[in-house]
N, C-alpha and C positions, 0 to 999 in steps of 0.2 A: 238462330241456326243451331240444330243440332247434329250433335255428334254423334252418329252412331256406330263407326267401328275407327280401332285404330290399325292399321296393317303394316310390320315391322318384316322389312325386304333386304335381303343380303344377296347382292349378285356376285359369288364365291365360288361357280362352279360355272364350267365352263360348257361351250354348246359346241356339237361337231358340224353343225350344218353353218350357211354363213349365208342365208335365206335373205331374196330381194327387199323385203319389206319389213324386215326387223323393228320390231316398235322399240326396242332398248340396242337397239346401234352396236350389235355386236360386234366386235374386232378384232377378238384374239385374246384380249387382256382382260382379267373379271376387274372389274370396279370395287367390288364388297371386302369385307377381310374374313380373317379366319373363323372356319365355321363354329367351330367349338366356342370362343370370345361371343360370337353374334348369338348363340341357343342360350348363353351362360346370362347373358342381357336378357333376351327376350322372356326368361323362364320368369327374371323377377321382376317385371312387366310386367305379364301376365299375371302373375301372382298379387302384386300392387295393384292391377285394374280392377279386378275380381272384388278386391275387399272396397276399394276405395268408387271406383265405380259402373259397380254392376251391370250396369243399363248397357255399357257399348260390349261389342263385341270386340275380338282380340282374332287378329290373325297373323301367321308369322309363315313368310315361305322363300325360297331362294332362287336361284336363278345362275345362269343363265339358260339351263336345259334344269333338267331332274335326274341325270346323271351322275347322283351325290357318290362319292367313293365309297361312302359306310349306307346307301340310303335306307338299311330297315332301321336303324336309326335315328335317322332324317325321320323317318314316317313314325315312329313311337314317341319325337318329341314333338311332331305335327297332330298327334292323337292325345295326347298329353296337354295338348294348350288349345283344344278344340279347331286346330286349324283345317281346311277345306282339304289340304294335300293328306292329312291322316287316311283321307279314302279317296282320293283322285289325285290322279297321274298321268300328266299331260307329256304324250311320248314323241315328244319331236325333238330334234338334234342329240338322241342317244347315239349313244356307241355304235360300231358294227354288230352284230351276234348273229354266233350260226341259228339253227334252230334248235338244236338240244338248249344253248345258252339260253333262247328263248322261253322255251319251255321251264327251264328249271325258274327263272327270274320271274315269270308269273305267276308259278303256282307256287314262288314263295312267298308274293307282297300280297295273295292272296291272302293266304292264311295270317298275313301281319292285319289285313283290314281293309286292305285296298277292294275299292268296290267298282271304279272305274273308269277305264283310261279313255283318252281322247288322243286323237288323231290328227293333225291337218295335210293334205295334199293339198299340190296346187294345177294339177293336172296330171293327163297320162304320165306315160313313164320314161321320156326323154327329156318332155318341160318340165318334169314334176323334177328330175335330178337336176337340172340348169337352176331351175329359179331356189331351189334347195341348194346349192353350191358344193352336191357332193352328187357324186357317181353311186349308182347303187341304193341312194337312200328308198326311194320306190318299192322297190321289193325288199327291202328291211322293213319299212312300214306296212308293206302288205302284209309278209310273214307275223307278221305284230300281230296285226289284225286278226289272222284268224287263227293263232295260237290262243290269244287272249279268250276270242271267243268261246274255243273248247277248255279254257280253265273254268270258264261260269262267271266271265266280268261281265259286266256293261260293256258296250264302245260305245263311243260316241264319235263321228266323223266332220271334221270343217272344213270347207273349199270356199276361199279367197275367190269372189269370181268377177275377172275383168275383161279389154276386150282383147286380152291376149290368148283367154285359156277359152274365152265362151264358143268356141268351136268343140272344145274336149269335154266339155261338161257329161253332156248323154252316153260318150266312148266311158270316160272314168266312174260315171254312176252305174254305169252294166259293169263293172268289176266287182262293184263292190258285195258284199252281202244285204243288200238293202232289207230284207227281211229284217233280220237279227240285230239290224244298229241305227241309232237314233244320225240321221244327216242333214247337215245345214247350208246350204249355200250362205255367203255374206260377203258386204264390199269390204275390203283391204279400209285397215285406217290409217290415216296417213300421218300418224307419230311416228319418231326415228324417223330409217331409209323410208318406212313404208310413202313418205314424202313423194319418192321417186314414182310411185304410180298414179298419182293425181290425174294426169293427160290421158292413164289406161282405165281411171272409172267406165263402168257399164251407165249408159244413159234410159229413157225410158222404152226408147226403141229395141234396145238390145235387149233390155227383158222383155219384151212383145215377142222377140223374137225366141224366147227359151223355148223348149217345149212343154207340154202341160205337164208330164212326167217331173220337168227339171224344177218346176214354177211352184211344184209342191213343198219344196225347200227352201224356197224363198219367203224370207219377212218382209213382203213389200210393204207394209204399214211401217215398217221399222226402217225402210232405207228408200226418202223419199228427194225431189227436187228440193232448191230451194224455195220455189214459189209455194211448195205446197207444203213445208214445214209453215212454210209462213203464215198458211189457212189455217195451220191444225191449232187445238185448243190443247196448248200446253197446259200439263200441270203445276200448280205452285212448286219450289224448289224448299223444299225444307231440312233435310239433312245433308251430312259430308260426312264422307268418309277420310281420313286421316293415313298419309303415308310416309315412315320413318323411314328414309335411305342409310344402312349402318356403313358408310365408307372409312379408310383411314383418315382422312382428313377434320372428320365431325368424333370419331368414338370415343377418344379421352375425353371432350367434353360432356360427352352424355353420360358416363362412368362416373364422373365427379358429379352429374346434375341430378336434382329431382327428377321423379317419375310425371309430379306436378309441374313446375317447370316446364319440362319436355312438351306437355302436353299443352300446356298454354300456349308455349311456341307455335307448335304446330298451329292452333287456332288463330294464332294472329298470323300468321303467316297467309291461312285462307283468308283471314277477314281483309286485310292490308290489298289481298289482288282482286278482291270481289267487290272492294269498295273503289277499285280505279275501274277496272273491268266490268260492262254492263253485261244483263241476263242476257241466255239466247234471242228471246221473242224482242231486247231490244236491236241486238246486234242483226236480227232478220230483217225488220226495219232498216237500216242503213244499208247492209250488203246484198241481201236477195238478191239474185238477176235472175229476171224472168225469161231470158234466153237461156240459162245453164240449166239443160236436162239430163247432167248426170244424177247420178242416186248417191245418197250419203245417210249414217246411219247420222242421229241427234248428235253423238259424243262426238264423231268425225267432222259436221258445219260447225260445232260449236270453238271446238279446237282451232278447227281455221281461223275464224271469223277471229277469235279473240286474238291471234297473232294479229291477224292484217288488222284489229284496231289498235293495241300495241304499236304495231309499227309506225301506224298513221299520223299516229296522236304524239308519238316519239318517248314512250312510257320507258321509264327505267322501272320494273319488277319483276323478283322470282318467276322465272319462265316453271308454270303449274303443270306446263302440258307437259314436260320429260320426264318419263316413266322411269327414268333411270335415279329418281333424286328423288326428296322428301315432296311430299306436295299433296294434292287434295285432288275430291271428286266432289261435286253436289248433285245433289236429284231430287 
């Protein structure tokens, strides 16, 4: 198995919205530490990965929103360690701001490199503020939207679509600027809260039923039944990705440890759950149910499935699947 990035995550900043399906189970409280301690790490990281092994990549970014208190900052040491946030800016659970603040705040991460921000709704502008758990966030994300646009970003737009919202789909795609921005429909994954929409998946019928308009947004290759994950000809699984959670509880350790060390950890960590935990294509094999015709993306059955084998089989290991903690991805 190979390794091809390592991703070093500090959840140190806090998110204003308190949204139904939280894949990192927001609360209130950040989990991470201080930002400054986590860049001062991460720089000699990177700098260690680089000489010692070139091949993977290196990514360093934080959470729990991108509402970092210093962020052109944030985005000069993200640009500085080749990470993905150096030029994208995912703008959800930001602050309030009028529109001048708008205005000034884009056309300054412009000029730092910011190349383009991304969006999620989760419907019009009543459900969109309920399942967002703030008033008003709708039209702060709209105002987003096409300020950004008249600075010369990219947007990019994503809509969570279940059977709560699949009535508003067509009402919230005529808002949008569809011309000018790249749109995606997609099923909710059910890490964190996002747990709690399981019952709300869209099934095959419900996408019968989008309109053609809506269906243009949809990766229905990418979000299928279980029976029909089951047909598909997976690819071999050959790399993993690597994810360092910097909490108080682990950073003295890691301050004292090699960068080798660290790194080995982390691998044995994946090798240790993947060697109890079988692939997808077997776990399709045991769980498929040829009666469940909701949609799920590969990442979202696979996630399932290795809980309810875990549970079945009554396994004690590092739970992989919480985004909030070290752990791995394979593909």
């Amino acid at each position: 198995m190979k390794t091809s990035s390592i991703n070093i995550m500090n959840l140190c900043v806090r998110c204003y919205n308190h949204c139904k399906y939280c894949l990192l189970s927001w609360d209130g409280e950040c989990l991470g530490i201080d930002y400054a301690r986590s860049a001062k790490y991460a720089r000699k990281f990177y700098h260690w990965l680089r000489n010692k092994h070139p091949e993977m990549n290196f990514v360093y970014y934080f959470g729990y929103s991108m509402e970092h208190p210093d962020l052109p900052d944030a985005i000069k040491f993200m640009q500085e360690t080749n990470s993905p946030g150096g030029e994208f800016l995912q703008f959800d659970g930001m602050k309030m701001r009028s529109r001048a603040e708008l205005h000034e705040l884009f056309g300054s991460i412009k000029e730092l490199g910011i190349k383009v921000i991304n969006f999620t709704f989760y419907g019009t502008k009543d459900y969109h503020d309920r399942f967002a758990g703030r008033k008003g966030d709708f039209e702060l994300m709209m105002n987003s939207l096409k300020i950004a646009l008249a600075k010369g970003l990219d947007v990019q737009v994503g809509i969570p679509i279940t059977k709560e919202n699949i009535a508003q789909i067509d009402a919230l795609i005529a808002m949008l600027p569809e011309k000018q921005i790249r749109i995606s429909l997609f099923t909710p994954h059910s890490g964190g809260r996002g747990i709690a929409l399981l019952d709300s998946k869209i099934t095959v019928d419900d996408y019968e039923s989008l309109s053609t308009a809506a269906k243009q947004y949809f990766n229905r290759n990418g979000n299928m039944t279980p029976s029909e994950w089951l047909k598909t000809d997976l690819p071999t699984v050959k790399n993993r990705v690597l994810t360092l959670s910097l909490l108080p509880s682990n950073m003295e350790l890691l301050e004292r440890r090699t960068f080798e060390d660290t790194l080995t950890e982390l691998e044995r960590m994946d090798q240790d759950y993947y060697s109890i935990v079988p692939d997808f294509q077997s776990l399709l094999a045991m769980y498929a149910d040829s009666n469940d015709r909701r949609l799920y993306s590969r990442k979202d059955l696979y996630m399932l499935y290795r809980r309810q084998y875990i549970v079945d089989n009554i396994l004690t290991v590092s739970d992989m699947t919480d985004e909030r903690f070290s752990g791995s991805f394979r593909y």
